[in-house]
C-alpha positions, -999 to +999 in steps of 0.1 A: -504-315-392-470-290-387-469-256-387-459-244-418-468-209-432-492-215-456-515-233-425-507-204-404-524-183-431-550-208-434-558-208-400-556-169-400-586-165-432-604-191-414-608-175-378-609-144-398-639-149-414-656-161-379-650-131-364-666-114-398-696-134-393-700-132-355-697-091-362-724-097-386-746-115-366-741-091-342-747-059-362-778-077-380-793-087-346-784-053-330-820-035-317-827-002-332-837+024-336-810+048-332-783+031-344-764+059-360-760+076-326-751+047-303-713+042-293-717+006-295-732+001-328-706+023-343-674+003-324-689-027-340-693-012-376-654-001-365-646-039-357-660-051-390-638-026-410-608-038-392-615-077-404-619-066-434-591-054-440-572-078-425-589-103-446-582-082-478-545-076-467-541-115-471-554-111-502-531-079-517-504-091-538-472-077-529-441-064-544-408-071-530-383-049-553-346-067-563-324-063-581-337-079-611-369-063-608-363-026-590-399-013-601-435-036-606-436-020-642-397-036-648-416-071-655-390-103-643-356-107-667-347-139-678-311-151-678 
């Protein structure tokens, strides 16, 4: 299969959402009981945040202004 972008993204969501659920694993799996003090728990709660919002930044729809279009509210003119 060739590199194109769309299977770049692809490949992106899909290791993505490993690393999600290896974090989870992780977290669920992580002993207790002061989890709210320890340095390592907290990095990993850190970690999650950070995939998620890489996850969700793949998801955000974008505007790219032109001419035709300067502002989102200018809708797309038809010639």
């Amino acid at each position: 299969m060739a590199d194109t972008f769309e299977n770049c993204v692809l490949a992106a969501r899909a290791e993505l959402a490993v690393a999600r659920q290896l974090l989870q694993d992780e977290i669920t799996n992580y002993p207790g009981p002061i989890a709210g003090c320890d340095a390592q728990f907290n990095h990993l709660l850190a970690e999650r945040q950070k995939v998620l919002a890489a996850i969700r930044s793949l998801d955000e729809v974008v505007f790219v202004p032109t001419p035709r279009s300067p502002t989102p509210q200018a809708g797309v003119e038809s010639r």
